[in-house]
C-alpha positions in Angstrom: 0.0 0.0 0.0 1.4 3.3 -0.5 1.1 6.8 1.5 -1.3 8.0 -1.5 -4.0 5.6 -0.7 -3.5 6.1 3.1 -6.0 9.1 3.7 -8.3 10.3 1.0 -7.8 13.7 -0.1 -4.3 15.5 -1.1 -3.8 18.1 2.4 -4.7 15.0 4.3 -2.0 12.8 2.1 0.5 15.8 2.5 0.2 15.6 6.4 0.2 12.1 6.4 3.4 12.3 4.3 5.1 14.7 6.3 4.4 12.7 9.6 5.6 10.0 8.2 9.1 11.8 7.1 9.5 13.3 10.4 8.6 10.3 12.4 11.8 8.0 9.8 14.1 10.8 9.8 13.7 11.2 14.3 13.4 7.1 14.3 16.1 6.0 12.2 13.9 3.8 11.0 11.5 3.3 7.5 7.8 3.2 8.6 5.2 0.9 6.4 2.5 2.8 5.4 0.5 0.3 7.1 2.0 1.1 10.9 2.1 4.8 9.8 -2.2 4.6 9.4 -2.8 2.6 12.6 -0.5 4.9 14.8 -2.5 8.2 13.8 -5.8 6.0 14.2 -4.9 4.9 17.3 -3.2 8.3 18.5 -6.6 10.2 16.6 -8.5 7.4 18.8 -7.5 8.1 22.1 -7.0 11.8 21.8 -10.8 12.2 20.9 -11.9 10.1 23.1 -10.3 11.8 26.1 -11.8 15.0 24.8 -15.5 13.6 25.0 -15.1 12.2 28.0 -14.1 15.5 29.5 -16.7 17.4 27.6 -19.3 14.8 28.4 -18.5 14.9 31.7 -21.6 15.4 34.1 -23.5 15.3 31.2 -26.5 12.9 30.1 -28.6 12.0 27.4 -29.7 14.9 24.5 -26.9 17.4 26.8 -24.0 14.5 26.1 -24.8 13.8 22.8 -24.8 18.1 21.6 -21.7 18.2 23.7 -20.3 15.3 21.5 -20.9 16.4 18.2 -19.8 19.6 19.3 -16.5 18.1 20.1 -15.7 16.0 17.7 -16.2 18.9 15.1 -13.7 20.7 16.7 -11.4 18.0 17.2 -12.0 17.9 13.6 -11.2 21.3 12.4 -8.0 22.1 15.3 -6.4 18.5 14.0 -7.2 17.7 10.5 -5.4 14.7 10.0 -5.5 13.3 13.0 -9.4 13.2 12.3 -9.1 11.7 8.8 -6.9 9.0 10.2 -9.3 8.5 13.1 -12.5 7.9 11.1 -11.1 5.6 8.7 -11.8 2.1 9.1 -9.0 -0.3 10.5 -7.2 -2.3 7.8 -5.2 -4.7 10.1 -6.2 -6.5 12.4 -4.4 -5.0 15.2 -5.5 -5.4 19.1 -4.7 -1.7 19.9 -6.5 -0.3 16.9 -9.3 -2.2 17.6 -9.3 -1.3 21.3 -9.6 2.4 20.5 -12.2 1.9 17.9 -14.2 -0.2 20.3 -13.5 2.5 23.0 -14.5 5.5 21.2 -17.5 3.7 19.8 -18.9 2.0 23.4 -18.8 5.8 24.5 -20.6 7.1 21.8 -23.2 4.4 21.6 -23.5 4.6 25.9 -24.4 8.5 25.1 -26.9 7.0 22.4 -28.2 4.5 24.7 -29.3 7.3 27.4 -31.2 9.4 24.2 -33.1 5.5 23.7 -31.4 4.0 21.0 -29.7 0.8 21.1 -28.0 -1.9 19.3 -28.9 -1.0 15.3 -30.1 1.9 16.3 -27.4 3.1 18.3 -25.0 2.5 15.7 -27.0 3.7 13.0 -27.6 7.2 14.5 -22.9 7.2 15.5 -23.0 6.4 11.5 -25.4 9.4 10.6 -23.5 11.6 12.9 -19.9 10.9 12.0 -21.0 11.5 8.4 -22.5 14.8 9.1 -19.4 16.2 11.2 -16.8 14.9 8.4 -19.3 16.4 5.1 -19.6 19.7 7.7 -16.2 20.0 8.4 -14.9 18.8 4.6 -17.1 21.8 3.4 -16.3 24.0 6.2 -12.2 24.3 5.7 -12.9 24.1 1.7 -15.0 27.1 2.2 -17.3 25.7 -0.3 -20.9 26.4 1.7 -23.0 28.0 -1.1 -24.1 31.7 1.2 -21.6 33.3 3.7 -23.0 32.6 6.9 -21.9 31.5 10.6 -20.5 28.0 10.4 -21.3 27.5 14.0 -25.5 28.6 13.6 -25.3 26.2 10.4 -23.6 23.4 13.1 -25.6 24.4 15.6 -28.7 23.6 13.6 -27.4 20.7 11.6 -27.4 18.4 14.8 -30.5 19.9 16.4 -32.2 18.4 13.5 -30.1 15.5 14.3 -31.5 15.3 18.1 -35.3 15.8 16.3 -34.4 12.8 14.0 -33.6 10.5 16.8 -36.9 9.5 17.6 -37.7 8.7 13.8 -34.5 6.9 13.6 -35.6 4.5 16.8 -38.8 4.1 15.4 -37.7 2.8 11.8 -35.3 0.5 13.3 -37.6 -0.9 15.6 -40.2 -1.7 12.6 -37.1 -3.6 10.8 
């Protein structure tokens, strides 16, 4: 696998790249591609995580979920490829990368669990979110909204229709 196919867009590949050069020329050592993605997953893993937690913290329900998104947008916008790395999907079967994944994910669906959705649900509604943060965020640094506006009002109002489409979301999945 090469460094081009490691994250999907070219500033993403460009940080990747330079990481990577930093990290061989400090190390002594040639990096795989491969070790290169699951380090910034992991690292992207863990570093997210311990910012929900903290912004979660006393927090339940609706209140933990806004704080979530919230956070994970700008975890998103302050570390770029950290987040690309993070919300890509593992591509080894490696105990520590799975162990973050699983970590950040049990989090997010316990927050999910306390708004009422579970199992598909629950996982269905982490899907929908992390694909409005990324398209938010994608279309936030590329400045490519169509009308000038606040980017936090448009966030702000992206997830609380969101939170209003929870309910729908349990409902559907509970028919299936």
């Amino acid at each position: 696998m090469y460094l081009e196919n490691m994250l999907a867009s070219p500033w993403e590949r460009e940080l990747a790249s330079d990481i990577l050069s930093e990290l061989e020329r400090y190390s002594g050592e040639k990096r795989s591609c491969v070790e290169m993605r699951r380090f910034l997953a992991v690292k992207g893993h863990r570093d997210l995580l311990s910012r929900l937690q903290t912004s979660c913290e006393n927090k339940k329900s609706i209140e933990a979920l806004r704080a979530a998104a919230h956070t994970i947008r700008l975890y998103a916008l302050e570390r770029p490829a950290m987040f690309a790395a993070t919300f890509r999907t593992p591509i080894t079967d490696n105990a520590e990368w799975r162990m973050a994944v699983d970590s950040f994910r049990m989090f997010m669906t316990g927050i999910l669990s306390e708004c009422g959705l579970r199992d598909k649900a629950a996982d269905e509604a982490l899907r929908i979110l992390r694909s409005l943060v990324r398209g938010f965020v994608l279309h936030e640094v590329m400045d490519s909204f169509f009308a000038p506006g606040s980017y936090d009002e448009s966030y702000d109002n992206a997830i609380e229709m969101f939170l209003a489409g929870l309910p729908v979301l349990q409902a559907r999945t509970l028919k299936s």
